[in-house]
N, C-alpha and C positions, 0 to 999 in steps of 0.2 A: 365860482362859485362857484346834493349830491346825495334800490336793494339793493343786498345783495345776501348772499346765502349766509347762512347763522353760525358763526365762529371761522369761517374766513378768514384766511393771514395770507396777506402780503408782504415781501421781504425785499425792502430797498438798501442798496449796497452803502454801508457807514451809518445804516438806521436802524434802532429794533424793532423786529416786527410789530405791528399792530392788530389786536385781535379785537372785534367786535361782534356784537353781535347783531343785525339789520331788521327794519319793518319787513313784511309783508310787501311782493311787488304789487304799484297799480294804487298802493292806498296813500292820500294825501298827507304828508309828514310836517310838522313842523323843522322849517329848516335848521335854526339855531340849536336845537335839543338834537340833530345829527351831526353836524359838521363841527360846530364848537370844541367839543371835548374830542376830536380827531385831531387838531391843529397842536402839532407839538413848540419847543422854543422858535425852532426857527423859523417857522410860520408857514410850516408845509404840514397841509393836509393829506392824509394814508387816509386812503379806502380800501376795503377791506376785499380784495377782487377774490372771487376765483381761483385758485392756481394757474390752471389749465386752459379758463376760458374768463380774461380778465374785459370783461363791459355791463355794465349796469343800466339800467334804465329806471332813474324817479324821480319820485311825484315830491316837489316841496310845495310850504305853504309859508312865504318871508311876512314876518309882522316886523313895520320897522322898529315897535317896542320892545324886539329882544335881538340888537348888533351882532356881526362876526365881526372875529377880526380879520385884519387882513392877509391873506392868504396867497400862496401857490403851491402846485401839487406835480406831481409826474407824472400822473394822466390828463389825458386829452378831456376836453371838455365841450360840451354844446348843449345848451338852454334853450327852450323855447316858451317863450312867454304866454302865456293859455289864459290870464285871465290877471287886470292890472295892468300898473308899472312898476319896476323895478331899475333906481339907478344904481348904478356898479360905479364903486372910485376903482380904476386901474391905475396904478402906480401913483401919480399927482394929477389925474385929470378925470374925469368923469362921465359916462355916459348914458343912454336911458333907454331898457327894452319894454317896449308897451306890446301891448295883447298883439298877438301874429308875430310881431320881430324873434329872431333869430341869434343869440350870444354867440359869440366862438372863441375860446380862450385855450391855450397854449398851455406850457408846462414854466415856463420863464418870469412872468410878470406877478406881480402881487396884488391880488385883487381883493375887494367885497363889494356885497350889497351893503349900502348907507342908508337910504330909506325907500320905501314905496309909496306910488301915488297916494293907494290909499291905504288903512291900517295894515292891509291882507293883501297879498298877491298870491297868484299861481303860475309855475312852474315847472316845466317835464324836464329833466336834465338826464344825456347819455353821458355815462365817463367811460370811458377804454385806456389802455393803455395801447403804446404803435407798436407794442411785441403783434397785437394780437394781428396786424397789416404787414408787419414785416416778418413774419411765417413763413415762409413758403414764398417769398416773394423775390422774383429775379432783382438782382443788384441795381441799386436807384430805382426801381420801379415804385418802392415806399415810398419815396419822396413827392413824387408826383402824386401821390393820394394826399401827404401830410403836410406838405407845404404848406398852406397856409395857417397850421398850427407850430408850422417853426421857423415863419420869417414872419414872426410879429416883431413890432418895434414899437415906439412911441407913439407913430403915426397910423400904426395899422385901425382900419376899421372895423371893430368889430362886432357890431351890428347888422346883420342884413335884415332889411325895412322886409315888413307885411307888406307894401305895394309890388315886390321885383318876383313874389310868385312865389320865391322858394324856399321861405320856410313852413309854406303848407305842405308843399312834394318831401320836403324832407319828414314831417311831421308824421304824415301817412306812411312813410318807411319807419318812424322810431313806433308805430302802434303794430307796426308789421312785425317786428323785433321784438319788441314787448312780449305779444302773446306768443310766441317762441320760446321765451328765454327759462322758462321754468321748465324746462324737457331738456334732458341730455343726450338725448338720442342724436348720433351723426346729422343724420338729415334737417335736422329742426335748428343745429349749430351753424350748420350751411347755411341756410336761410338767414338766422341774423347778421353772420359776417358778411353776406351777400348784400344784406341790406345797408350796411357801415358803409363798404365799397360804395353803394352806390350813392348816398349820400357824401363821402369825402368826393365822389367823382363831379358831384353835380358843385360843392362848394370849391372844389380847385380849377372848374369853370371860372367862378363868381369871380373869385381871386385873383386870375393871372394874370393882371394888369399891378399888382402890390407886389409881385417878386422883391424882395432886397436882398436875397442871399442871406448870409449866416452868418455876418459880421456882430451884428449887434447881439445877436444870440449867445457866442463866443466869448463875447465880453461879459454878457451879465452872468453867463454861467461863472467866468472865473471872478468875477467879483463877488458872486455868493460863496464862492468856496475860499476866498479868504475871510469872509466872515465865521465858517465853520467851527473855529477852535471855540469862539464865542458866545456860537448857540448851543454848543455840547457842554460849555462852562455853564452858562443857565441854566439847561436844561437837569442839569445837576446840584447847582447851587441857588436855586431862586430864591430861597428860604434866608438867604444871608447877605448882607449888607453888599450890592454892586454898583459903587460910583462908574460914572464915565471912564474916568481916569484908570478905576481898574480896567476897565473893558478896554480901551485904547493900548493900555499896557499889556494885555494879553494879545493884542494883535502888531504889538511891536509899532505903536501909529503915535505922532501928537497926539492929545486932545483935538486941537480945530482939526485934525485933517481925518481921527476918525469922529468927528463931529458933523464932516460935510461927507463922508462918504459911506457913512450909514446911512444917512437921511437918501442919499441918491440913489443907495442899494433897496432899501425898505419903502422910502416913500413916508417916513416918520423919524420921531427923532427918538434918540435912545432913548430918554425917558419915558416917554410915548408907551413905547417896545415893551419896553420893561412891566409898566404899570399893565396894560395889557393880557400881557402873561402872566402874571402874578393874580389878575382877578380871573382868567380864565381857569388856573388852577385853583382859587377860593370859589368858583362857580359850583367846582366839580365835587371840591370836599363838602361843600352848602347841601349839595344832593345826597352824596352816596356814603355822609359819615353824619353822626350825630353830636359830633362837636360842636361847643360851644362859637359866636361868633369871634371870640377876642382871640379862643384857642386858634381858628381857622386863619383868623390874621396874622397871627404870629407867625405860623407853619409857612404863608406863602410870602412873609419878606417883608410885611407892614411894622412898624414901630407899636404902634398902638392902632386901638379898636374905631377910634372915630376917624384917622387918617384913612382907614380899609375902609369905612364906611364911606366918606366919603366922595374918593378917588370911584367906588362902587356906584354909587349913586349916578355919579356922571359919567361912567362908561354902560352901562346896565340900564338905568335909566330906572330904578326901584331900589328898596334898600335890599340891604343880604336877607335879613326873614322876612318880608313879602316874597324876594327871589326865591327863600327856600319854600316857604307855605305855598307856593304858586306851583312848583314844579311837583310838589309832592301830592297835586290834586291833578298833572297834566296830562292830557288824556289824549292819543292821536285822533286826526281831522278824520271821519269816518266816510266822507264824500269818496268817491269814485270820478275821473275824468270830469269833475265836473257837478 
């Protein structure tokens, strides 16, 4: 599961940049109105870092009446739960961070928040990318900071409980960092990296009894990258008619075998996938165009206006003009820490 400075681009190698533009650090965001329209086909989320000095630090506010979808990203990631619960489905299984606990999510799995305790949760989330630890850093010494964001597997845990102490020590580092981060002065950069270090030092503590090495890693890296031809076909053609069958056939696969090995890659099944992206891209036009709704349905691959509505309904959980009349009055959470 995400400021950062205003027109920011980041450039990941085989993807086009993403340019956005971010809140205000410190001020409480609705998470769905940030991350959503970030999440391109393939289900990876671009944040919009820095060049120079890629780490963020914010404030979300997860309502579970507006879902993501499920996502992974190429930055590092760590949540700290401030107020709620929030559970996270990570790949097919599920987990719960209540007020104190501690998230730690990797760049490999596919995650979301599916609902919170209660309508509203809060959350402070640091993203970095391990350029900004592996700088300057002697050979393997990065790993020894990043390990436990790169031997996650099925099993890994990733929650550290409020009882074991250490997501308050870290927490008090991420507000150490925090009022930092809006200074570019040498010294003030020092200080936040300083405080990153010392937070990966204290959770590669926590961790080193979970080493598994870089096997499973390895693997799901290359099984996303055989999906690749498929998400760049999407992401290009969502607008137009994409059975299974094609999709299998652009990856040179049966039907059933890419039927079982999407779902094992994604965590959902193509259809799923499909619908998904197709409403997340009617989310965006719902907002930022003033097309009609049947127009908006057509554009992102629906047959007709009541199928989009529908399929909207149950993923969104309102219709498309409530979602549009809602966003168009949405205002950010103006609370501070709290």
């Amino acid at each position: 599961m995400s400021s950062s400075r205003a027109g920011a681009t980041i450039n990941t190698p085989s993807h086009r940049p993403f340019r956005a533009s971010q809140p205000a650090r410190g001020v409480w965001q609705d998470a769905c109105a940030i991350i959503e329209p970030q999440i391109n086909a393939e289900g990876i989320h671009f944040w919009p870092f820095e060049r120079h000095f890629p780490i963020d630090v914010v404030h979300l506010v997860f309502d579970q009446r507006h879902p993501i979808r499920l996502n992974r990203h190429d930055y590092f990631e760590l949540l700290y739960g401030y107020s709620g619960e929030i559970a996270f489905q990570v790949q097919d299984h599920s987990v719960r961070v209540g007020e104190g606990d501690l998230f730690v999510m990797g760049s490999t799995l596919y995650h979301r928040p599916v609902h919170s305790g209660s309508v509203r949760a809060k959350a402070i989330a640091v993203y970095f990318l391990p350029e900004l630890i592996r700088a300057g850093e002697e050979a393997n010494q990065d790993v020894e900071y990043l390990y436990p964001f790169l031997a996650q597997s099925s099993g890994f845990p990733h929650v550290v409980p409020a009882e074991s102490g250490l997501p308050g020590e870290v927490l008090r580092l991420i507000r150490q960092a925090h009022a930092e981060l809006s200074a570019t002065a040498p010294e003030s950069r020092l200080i936040v990296k300083t405080c990153l270090k010392m937070i990966l030092a204290l959770l590669a503590k926590h961790y080193a009894s979970y080493w598994r090495g870089d096997e499973a890693l390895d693997r799901r890296h290359r099984n996303i990258e055989r999906l690749r031809p498929l998400f760049d076909y999407i992401d290009r053609n969502y607008g137009e008619r994409i059975s299974v069958a094609d999709a299998a056939a652009r990856l040179n696969m049966s039907r059933s075998h890419f039927t079982r090995f999407f779902r094992q890659v994604t965590a959902e099944s193509f259809a799923a996938f499909l619908n998904r992206f197709r409403i997340a891209k009617g989310q965006a036009l719902l907002v930022s165009t003033d097309k009609s709704i049947a127009e908006v349905s057509r554009e992102v691959g629906f047959c007709d206006q009541s199928h989009f509505g529908a399929v909207f309904r149950k993923l969104v959980r309102t219709t498309p003009l409530q979602y549009r009349r809602a966003r168009a009055v949405l205002q950010p959470d103006p609370g501070r820490w709290g």
